[in-house]
Residue, then its C-alpha position, 0 to 999 in steps of 0.5 A: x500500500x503506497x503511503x498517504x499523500x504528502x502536504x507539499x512540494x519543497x523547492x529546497x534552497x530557493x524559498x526565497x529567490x525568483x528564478x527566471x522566467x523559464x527556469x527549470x527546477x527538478x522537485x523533491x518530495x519533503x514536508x513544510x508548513x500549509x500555506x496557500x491553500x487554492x479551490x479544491x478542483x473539480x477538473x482532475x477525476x481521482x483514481x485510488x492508488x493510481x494516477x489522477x486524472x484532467x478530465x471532462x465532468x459528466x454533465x458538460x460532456x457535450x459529444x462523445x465518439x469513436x473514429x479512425x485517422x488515415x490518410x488524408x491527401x489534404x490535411x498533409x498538403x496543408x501541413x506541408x505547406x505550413x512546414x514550408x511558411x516556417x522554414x522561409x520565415x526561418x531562413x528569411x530571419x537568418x539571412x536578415x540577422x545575420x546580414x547586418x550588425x547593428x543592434x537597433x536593426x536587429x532588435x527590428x528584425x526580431x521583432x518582426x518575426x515575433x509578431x509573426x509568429x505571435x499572429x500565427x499563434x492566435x490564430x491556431x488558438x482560434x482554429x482550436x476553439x472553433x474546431x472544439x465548437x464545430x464538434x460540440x454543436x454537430x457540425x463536424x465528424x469526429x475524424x473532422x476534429x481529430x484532423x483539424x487538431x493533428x493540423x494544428x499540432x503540426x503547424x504549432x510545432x513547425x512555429x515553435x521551431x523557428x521561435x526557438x531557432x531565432x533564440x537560438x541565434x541571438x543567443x548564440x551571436x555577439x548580440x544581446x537580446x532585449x529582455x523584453x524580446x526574450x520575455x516575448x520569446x519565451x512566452x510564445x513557447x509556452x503558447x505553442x507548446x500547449x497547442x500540442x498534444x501525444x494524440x495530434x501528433x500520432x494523428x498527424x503521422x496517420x493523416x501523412x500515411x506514416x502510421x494508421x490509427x484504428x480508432x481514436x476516442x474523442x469527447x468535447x464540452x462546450x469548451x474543452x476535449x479529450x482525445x484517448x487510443x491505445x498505442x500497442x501496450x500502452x494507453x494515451x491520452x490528452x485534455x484540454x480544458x480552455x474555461x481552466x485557462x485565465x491568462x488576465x487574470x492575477x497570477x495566484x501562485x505569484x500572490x501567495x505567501x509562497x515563492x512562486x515555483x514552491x506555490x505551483x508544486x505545493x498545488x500540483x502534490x494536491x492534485x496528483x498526491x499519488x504520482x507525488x509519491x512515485x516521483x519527483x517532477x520537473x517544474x517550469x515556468x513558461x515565460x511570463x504566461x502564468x503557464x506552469x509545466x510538469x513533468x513526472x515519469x511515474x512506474x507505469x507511465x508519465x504525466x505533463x501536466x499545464x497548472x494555470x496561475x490565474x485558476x490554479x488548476x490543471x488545463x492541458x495534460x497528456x498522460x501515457x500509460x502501461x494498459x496493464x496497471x492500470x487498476x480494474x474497478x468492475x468486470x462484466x461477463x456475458x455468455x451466448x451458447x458457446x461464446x464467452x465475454x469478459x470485459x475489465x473496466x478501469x475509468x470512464x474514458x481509461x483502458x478497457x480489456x475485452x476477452x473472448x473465449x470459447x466457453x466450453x474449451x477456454x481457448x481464445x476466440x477471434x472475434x469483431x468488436x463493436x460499441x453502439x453498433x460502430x466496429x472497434x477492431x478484432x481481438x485477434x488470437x489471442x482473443x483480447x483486445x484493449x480499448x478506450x472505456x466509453x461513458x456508462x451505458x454503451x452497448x458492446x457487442x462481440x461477434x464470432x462464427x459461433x455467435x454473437x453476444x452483448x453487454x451494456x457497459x454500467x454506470 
């Protein structure tokens, strides 16, 4: 049994000191004094002795399904050409930067390619919220959204590549960059970083025809997703929760009686107290967003999870997971003539495990797989196959030579 959760995160030997914007501070888990306590939140979904979780709640569940990704000659097309965008806007600073030594024009030239990209930023955001509305309210098919996010990862990815190369360049040059150039560098990397996602980016590999995706679960409220699949042997997810994110608003971990970074861990043990256990995180501030990252490999998977200053909670995570430690919390079994079903459940949402077994010999049964009438896969010959655990009362259906049978998944 682990032991119970700790109170906080200690930052040891930086109490009192600010680091820059950026800085990276790897945590150890101690004990100090309750201090800035924050609203209890009702974004992250407990699991006991596991992994928390970012997670849509029930009742704002606007849209919920099932969809494969493959090939998509379009979507690739504009990738590519918003691959190519970046790399002139790269090699057009370069050639620019480097034609002149004159720090006011450089300091010019910079600021340029930063309202770029900060323009391209925006406008990738807005794409996000109009894809998540367009889901919600009927208009798009679920492989609509997976594809309009896969678009956005790969191009928020492609603009974060020039960002960083023109820090890279200034940095390494006999120029010295403004601080408040790199403040706006530094921010545009913490904005594009949270447009990407472990799930988009698989995406975008099967709409380039490097890999396919046989199903990808998706679900959207008014304001926010959750894309999940099953890679091999392992679960991913990722959330994205925009009413969570208040970039105006006052930054709560800077106003608390705590040093910043410490305020920040202190809420992320409250919100993940059984990964705090596991592991020691990486935390980071991003720039001056009110962003703050961290990153935990725990024994079975490992987290990244955005805290926003002005909320004080979770509003992306991406989580990866073994689909074997998952813990089961219900199995439902069924039986037709011969055709034997169990199904372990872990969390709405989580990894599910359908088993099919001929049920006079035990041996396993290669079977189709469906939930509400919409074909899941095969499980095989090994007679199993894992999937993403829907919201209560699905229908799933298994169906073999010798027979069909059906559960309804409980609430």
């Amino acid at each position: 049994m682990r032991p119970a959760p700790v109170s906080i995160l200690a930052l040891l030997l930086v109490a009192s000191v600010a680091l820059p914007a950026g800085s990276t501070v790897s945590t150890p888990v101690g004990d100090q004094p309750a201090v800035a306590q924050f609203d209890e939140p009702s974004v992250i979904a407990p699991i006991d002795n596991f992994a928390n979780r970012a997670s849509i709640s029930g009742e704002n569940v606007t849209t919920s399904s099932y969809d494969g990704v493959s090939v998509d000659v379009a979507i690739a097309v504009e990738a590519d050409a918003a691959s190519l965008r970046s790399t002139y806007h790269t090699t057009a600073f370069e050639d620019q930067f480097y034609g002149t030594q004159q720090s006011s024009e450089r300091d010019e030239i910079i600021t340029t390619h930063i309202r770029w990209a900060e323009a391209r930023t925006t406008e990738l955001r807005d794409r996000r919220e109009a894809a998540i509305d367009g889901f919600a309210t009927g208009d798009h098919s679920t492989r609509s959204l997976v594809r309009s996010l896969a678009l956005i990862d790969s191009e928020a990815g492609r603009v974060a590549a020039t960002v960083r190369q023109i820090k890279n360049i200034a940095r390494t040059s006999s120029y010295s960059l403004p601080r408040s150039l790199d403040t706006r560098l530094e921010n545009l990397r913490g904005e594009l970083e949270v447009l990407e996602g472990p799930v988009a980016q698989r995406a975008a590999r099967a709409v380039r025809g490097d890999e396919a995706i046989e199903s990808v679960y998706v679900e959207t409220s008014n304001s926010g997703y959750t894309l999940a699949m099953i890679d091999g042997d392992a679960y991913v997810r990722e959330t994205y929760l925009a009413d969570e994110r208040q970039p105006s608003a006052v930054d709560q971990f800077r106003e608390s009686d705590l040093y910043l970074l410490n305020a920040a861990n202190r809420r992320w043990v409250e919100l993940y107290p059984w990964i705090a256990n596991d592991t020691s995180p990486s935390s980071q501030t991003l720039g001056e967003t009110g962003i703050y990252r961290f990153r935990a490999e725990y024994t079975s998977g490992d987290l990244t999870a955005y805290l926003d200053g002005g909320t004080t909670n979770v509003f992306r995570e991406s989580q990866r997971q073994s689909v074997a430690a998952v813990p089961v919390t219900d199995t439902v079994t069924e039986q037709n003539g011969s055709v034997a079903l169990q199904v372990n459940l872990t969390y709405q949402t989580g990894p599910m495990n359908v088993a099919v077994v001929d049920n006079d010999t035990g041996e396993p049964l290669d079977a189709t797989v469906s939930l509400s009438g919409e074909r899941m896969g095969r499980t095989g010959a090994d007679g199993t196959l894992w999937l993403v655990e829907p919201r209560p009362g699905v229908p799933l259906t298994v169906r073999t030579d010798g027979g069909l049978v059906e559960v309804r998944l409980p609430p």
